[in-house]
ChimeraX commands (.cxc) that place a marker at each C-alpha (Angstrom):
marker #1 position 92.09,75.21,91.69 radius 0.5
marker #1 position 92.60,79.07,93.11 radius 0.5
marker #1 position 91.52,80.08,95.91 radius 0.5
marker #1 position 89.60,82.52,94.15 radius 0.5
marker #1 position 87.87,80.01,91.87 radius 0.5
marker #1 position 86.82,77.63,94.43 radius 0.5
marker #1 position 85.26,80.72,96.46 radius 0.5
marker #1 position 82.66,80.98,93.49 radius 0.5
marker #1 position 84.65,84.24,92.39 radius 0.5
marker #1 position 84.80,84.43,88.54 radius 0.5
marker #1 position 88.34,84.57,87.29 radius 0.5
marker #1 position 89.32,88.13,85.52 radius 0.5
marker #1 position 89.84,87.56,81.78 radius 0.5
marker #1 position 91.02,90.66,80.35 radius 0.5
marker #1 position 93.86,93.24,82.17 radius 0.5
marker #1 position 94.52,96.68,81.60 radius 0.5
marker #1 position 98.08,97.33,80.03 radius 0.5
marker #1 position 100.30,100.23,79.49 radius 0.5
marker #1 position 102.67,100.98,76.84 radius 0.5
marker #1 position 105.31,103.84,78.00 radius 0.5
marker #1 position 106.79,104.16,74.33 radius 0.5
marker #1 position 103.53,104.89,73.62 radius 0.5
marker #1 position 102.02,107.74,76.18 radius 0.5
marker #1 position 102.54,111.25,75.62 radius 0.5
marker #1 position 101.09,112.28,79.28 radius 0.5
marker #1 position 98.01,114.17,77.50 radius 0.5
marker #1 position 95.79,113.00,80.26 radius 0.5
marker #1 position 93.00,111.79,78.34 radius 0.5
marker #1 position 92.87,108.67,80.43 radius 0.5
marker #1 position 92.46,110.32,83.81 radius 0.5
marker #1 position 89.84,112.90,82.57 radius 0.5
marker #1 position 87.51,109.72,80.91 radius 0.5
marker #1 position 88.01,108.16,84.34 radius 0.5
marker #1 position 86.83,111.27,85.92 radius 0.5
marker #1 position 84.35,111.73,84.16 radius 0.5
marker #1 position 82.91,107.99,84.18 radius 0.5
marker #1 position 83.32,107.92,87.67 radius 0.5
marker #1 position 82.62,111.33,88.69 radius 0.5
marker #1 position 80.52,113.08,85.90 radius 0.5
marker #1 position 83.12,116.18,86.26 radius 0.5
marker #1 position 86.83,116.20,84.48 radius 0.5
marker #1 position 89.02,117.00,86.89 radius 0.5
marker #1 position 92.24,114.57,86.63 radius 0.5
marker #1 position 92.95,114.02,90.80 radius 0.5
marker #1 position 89.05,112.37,90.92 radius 0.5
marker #1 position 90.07,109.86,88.09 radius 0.5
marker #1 position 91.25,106.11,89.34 radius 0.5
marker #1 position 94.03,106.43,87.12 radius 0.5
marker #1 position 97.07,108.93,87.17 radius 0.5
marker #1 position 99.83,109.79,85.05 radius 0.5
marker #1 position 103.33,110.07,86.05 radius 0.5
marker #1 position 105.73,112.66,84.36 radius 0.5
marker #1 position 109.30,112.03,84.92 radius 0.5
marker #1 position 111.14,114.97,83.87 radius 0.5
marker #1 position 114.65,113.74,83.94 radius 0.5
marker #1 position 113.96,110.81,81.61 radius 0.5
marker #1 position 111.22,112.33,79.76 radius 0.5
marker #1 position 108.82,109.49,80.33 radius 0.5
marker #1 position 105.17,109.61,80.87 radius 0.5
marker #1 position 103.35,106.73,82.40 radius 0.5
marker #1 position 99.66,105.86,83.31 radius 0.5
marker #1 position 99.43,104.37,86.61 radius 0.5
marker #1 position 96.18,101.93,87.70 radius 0.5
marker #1 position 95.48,98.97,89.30 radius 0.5
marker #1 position 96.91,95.97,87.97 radius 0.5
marker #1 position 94.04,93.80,89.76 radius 0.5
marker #1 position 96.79,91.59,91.02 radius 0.5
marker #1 position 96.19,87.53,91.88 radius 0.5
marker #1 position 97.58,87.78,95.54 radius 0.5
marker #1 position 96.87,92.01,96.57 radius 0.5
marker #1 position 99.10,93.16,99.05 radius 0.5
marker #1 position 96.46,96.11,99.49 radius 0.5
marker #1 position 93.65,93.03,100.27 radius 0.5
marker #1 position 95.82,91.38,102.90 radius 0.5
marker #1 position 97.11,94.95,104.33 radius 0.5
marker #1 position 93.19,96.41,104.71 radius 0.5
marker #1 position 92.28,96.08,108.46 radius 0.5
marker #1 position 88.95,96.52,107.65 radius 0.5
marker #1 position 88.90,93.88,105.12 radius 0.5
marker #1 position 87.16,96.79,102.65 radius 0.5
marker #1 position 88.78,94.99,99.27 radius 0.5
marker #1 position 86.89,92.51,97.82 radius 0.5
marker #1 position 86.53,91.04,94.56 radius 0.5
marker #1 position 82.94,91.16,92.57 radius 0.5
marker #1 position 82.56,87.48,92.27 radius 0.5
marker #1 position 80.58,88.23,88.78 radius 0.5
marker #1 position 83.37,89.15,87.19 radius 0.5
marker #1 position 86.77,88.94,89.79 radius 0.5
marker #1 position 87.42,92.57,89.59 radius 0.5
marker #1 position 89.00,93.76,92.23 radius 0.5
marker #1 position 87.26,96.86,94.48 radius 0.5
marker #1 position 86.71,99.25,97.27 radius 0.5
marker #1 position 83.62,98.82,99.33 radius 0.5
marker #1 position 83.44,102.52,99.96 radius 0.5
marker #1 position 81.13,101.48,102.61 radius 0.5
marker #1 position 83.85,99.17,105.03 radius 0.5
marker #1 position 86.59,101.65,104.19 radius 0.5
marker #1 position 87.49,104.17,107.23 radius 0.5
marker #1 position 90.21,105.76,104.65 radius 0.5
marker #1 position 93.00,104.91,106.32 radius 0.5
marker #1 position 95.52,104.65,103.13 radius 0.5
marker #1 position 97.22,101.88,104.39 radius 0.5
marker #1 position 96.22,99.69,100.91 radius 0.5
marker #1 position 97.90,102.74,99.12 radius 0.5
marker #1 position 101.08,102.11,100.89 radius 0.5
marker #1 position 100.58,98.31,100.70 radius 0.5
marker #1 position 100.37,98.42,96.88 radius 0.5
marker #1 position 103.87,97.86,94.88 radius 0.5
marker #1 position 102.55,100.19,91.97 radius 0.5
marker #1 position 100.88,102.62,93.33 radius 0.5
marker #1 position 97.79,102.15,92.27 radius 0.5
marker #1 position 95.79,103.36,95.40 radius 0.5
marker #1 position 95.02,107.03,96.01 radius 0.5
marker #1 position 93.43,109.58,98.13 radius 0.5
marker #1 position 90.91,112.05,96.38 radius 0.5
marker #1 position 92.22,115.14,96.94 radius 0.5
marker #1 position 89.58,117.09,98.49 radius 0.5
marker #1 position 88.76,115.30,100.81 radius 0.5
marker #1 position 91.80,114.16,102.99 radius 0.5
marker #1 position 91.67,115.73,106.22 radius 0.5
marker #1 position 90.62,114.66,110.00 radius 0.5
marker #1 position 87.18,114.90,111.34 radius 0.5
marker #1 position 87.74,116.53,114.76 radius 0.5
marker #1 position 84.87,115.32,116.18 radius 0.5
marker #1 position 85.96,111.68,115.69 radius 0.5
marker #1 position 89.50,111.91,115.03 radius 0.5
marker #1 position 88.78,109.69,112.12 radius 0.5
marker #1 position 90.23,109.96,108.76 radius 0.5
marker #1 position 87.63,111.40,106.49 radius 0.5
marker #1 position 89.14,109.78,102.98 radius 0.5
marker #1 position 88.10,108.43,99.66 radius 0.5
marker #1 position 90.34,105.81,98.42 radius 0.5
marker #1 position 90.63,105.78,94.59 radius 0.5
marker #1 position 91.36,102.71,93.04 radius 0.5
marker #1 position 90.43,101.45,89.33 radius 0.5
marker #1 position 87.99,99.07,88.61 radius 0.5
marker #1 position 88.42,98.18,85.24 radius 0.5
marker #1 position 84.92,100.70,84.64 radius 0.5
marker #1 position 82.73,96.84,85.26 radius 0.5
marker #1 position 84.81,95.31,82.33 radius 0.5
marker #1 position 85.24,98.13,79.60 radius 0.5
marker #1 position 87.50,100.83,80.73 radius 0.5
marker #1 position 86.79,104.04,79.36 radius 0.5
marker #1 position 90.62,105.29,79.74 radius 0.5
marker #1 position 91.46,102.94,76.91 radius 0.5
marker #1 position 88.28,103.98,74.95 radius 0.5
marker #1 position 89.81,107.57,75.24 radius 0.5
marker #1 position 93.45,106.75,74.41 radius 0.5
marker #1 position 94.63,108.01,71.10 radius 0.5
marker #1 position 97.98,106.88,71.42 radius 0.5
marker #1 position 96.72,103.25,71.77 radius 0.5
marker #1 position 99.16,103.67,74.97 radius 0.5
marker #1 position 96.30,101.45,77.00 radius 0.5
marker #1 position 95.16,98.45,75.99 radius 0.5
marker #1 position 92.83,95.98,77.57 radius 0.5
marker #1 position 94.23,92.46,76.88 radius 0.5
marker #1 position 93.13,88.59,77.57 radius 0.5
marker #1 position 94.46,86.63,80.38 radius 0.5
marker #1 position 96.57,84.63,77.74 radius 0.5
marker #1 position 98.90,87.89,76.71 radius 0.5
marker #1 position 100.76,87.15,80.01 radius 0.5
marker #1 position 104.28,88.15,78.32 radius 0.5
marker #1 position 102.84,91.55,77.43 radius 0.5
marker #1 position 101.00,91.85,81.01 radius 0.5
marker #1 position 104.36,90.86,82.82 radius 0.5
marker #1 position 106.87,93.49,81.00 radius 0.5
marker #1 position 103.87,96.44,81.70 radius 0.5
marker #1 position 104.06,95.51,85.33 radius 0.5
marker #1 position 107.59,95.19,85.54 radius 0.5
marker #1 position 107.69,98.73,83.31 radius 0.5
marker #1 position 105.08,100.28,86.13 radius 0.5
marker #1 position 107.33,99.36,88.89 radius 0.5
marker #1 position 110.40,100.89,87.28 radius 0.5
marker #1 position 108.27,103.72,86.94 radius 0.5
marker #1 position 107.28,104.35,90.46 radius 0.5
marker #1 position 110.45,104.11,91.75 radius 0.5
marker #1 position 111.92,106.31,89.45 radius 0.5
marker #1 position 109.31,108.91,90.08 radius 0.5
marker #1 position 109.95,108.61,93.79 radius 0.5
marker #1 position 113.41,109.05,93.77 radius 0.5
marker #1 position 112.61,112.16,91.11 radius 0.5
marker #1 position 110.41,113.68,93.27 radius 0.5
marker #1 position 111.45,112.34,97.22 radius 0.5
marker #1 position 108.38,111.50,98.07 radius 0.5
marker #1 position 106.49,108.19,98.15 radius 0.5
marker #1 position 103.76,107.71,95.16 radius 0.5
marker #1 position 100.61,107.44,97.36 radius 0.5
marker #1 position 101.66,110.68,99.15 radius 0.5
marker #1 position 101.85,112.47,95.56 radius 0.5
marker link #1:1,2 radius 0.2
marker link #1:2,3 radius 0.2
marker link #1:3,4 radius 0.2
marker link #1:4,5 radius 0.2
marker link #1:5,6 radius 0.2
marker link #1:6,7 radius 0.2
marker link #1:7,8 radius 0.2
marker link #1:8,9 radius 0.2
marker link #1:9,10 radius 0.2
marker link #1:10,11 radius 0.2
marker link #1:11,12 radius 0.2
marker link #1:12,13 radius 0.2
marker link #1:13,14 radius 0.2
marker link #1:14,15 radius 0.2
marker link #1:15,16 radius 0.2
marker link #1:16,17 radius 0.2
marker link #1:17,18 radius 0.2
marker link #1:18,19 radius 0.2
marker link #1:19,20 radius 0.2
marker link #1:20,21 radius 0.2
marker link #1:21,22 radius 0.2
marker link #1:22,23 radius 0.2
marker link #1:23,24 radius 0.2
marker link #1:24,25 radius 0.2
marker link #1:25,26 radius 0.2
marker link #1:26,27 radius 0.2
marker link #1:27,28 radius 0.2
marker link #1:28,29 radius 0.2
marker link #1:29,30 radius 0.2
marker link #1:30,31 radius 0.2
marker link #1:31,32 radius 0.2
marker link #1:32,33 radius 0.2
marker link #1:33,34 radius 0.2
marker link #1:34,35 radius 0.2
marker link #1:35,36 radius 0.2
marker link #1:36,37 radius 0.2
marker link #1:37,38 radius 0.2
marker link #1:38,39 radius 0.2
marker link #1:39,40 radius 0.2
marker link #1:40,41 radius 0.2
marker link #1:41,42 radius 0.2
marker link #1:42,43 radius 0.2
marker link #1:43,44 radius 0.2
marker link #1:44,45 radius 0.2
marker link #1:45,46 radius 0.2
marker link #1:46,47 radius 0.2
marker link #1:47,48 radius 0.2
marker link #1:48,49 radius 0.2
marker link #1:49,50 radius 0.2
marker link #1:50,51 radius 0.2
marker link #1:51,52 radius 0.2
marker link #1:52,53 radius 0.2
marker link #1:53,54 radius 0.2
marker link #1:54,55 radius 0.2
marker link #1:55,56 radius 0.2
marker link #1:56,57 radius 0.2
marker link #1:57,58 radius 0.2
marker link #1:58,59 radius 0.2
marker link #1:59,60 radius 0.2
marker link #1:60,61 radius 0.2
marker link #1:61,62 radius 0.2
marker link #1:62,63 radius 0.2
marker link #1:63,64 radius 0.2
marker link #1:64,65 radius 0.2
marker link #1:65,66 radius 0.2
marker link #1:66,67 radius 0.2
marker link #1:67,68 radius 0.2
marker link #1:68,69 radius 0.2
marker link #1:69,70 radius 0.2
marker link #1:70,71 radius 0.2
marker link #1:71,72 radius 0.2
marker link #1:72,73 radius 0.2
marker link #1:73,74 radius 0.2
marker link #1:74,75 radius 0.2
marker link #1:75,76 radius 0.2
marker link #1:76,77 radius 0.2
marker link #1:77,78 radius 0.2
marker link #1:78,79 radius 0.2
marker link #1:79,80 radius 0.2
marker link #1:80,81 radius 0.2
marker link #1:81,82 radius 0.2
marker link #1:82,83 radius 0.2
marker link #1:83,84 radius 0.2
marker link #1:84,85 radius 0.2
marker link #1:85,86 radius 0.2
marker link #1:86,87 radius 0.2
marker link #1:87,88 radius 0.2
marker link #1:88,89 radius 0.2
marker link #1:89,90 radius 0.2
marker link #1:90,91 radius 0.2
marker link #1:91,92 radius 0.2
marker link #1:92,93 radius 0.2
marker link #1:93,94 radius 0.2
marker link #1:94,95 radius 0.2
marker link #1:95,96 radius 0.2
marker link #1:96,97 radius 0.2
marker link #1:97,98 radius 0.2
marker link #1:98,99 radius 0.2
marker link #1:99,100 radius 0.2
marker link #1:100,101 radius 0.2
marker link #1:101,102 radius 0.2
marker link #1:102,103 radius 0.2
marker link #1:103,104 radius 0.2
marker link #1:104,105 radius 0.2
marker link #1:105,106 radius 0.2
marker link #1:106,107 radius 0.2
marker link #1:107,108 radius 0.2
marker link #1:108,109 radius 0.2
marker link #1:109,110 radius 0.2
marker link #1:110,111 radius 0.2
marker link #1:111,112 radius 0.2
marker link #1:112,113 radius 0.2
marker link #1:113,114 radius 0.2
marker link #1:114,115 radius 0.2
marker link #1:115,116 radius 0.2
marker link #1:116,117 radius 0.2
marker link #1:117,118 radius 0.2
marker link #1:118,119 radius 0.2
marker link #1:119,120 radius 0.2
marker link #1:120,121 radius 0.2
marker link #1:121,122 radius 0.2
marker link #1:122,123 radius 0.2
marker link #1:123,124 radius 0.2
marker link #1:124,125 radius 0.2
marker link #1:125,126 radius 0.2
marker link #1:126,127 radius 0.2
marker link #1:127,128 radius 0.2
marker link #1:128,129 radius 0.2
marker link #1:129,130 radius 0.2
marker link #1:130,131 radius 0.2
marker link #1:131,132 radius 0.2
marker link #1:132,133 radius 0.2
marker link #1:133,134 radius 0.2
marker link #1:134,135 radius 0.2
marker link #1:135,136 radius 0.2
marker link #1:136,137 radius 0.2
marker link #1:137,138 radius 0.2
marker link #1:138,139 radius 0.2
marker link #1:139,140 radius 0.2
marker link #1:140,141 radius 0.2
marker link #1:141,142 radius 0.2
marker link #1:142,143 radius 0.2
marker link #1:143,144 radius 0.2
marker link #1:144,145 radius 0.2
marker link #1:145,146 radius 0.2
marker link #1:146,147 radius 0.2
marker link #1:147,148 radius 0.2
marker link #1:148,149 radius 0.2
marker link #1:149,150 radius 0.2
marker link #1:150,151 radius 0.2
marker link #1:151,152 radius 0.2
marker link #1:152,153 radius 0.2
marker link #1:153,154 radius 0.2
marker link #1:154,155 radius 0.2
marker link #1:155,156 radius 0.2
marker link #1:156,157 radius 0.2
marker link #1:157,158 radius 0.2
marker link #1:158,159 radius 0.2
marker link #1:159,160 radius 0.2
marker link #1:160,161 radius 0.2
marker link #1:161,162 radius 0.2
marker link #1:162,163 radius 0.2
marker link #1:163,164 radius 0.2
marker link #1:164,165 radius 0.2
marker link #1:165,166 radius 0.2
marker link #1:166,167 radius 0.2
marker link #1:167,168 radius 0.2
marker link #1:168,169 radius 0.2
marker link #1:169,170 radius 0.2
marker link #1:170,171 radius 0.2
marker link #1:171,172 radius 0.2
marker link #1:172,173 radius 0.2
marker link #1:173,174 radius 0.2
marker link #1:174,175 radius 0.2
marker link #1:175,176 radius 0.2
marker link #1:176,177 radius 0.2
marker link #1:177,178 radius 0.2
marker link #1:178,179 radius 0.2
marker link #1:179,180 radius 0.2
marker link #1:180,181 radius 0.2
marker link #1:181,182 radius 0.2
marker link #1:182,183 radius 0.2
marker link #1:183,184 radius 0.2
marker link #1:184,185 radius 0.2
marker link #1:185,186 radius 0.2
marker link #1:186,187 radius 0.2
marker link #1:187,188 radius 0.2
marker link #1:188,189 radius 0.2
view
């Protein structure tokens, strides 16, 4: 038995995939996150991102791949991560998290970003005034793959492992290529 399991957390049965053959970078997904999460369209408030790598020509949604051991959940000081035991999705409890970005840097994809707007230092505190954007699957039926017309995402069972293996390993390609494009970590971008 998990870990997870015996903690009375409810194991994830579907995962969000990406097909890179199949995105065209229109930023559909990013603007139905936005808007789910946000009520606005504006791309940077959407939980997931698309990378544009000019040299190869490849476009590629980035999200959270809701991993079985996070590196962001063991990295969070403030232990703001948790998993909704209703369903095992993994999520930011906006109210633990001080902002500090250190799950963004933690994360292998990343998956994890600052909103835009609202990075800056508090000068009364000194504290990091942040909000940490990180998908959560929309409860169960993400609306990026809803919105997709390339059929780029899909949202597949558990027991597609093959395909949910080569989109990871394709993600991770991804980020480091767009790193070394653009000389700057991801969760800086």
């Amino acid at each position: 038995m998990t870990q997870t399991a015996s903690k009375g957390i409810k194991q994830l049965q579907s995962r969000l995939i990406a097909d890179m053959d199949k995105c065209t970078g229109c930023g559909s997904c990013a603007l139905a996150c936005s808007f789910a999460k946000t009520n606005t369209f504006h791309p940077g408030h959407g939980r997931i991102r698309v990378l544009k790598l000019d040299e190869s020509g490849v476009d590629a949604p980035v999200f959270c791949q809701q991993c079985e051991e996070p590196r962001c959940v063991e990295a969070c000081p403030k232990g703001a991560l948790v998993r909704r035991p209703e369903n095992g999705i993994l999520v930011i409890d906006e109210q633990t998290c001080d902002g500090c970005a250190i799950c963004a840097v933690a994360c292998p994809y990343g998956a994890i970003a600052v909103r835009p707007e609202v990075d800056h230092v508090s000068k009364q505190s000194g504290k990091k005034n942040r909000q940490m954007l990180k998908c959560d699957l929309c409860g169960g039926q993400p609306q990026c793959v809803k919105w997709c017309e390339t059929g780029a995402l899909a949202y597949v069972g558990v027991e597609e492992q093959g395909r949910i293996k080569q989109a990871r390993e394709n993600l991770i390609m991804v980020k480091k290529r767009f790193e070394i494009e653009h000389r700057i970590p991801l969760w800086k971008y």
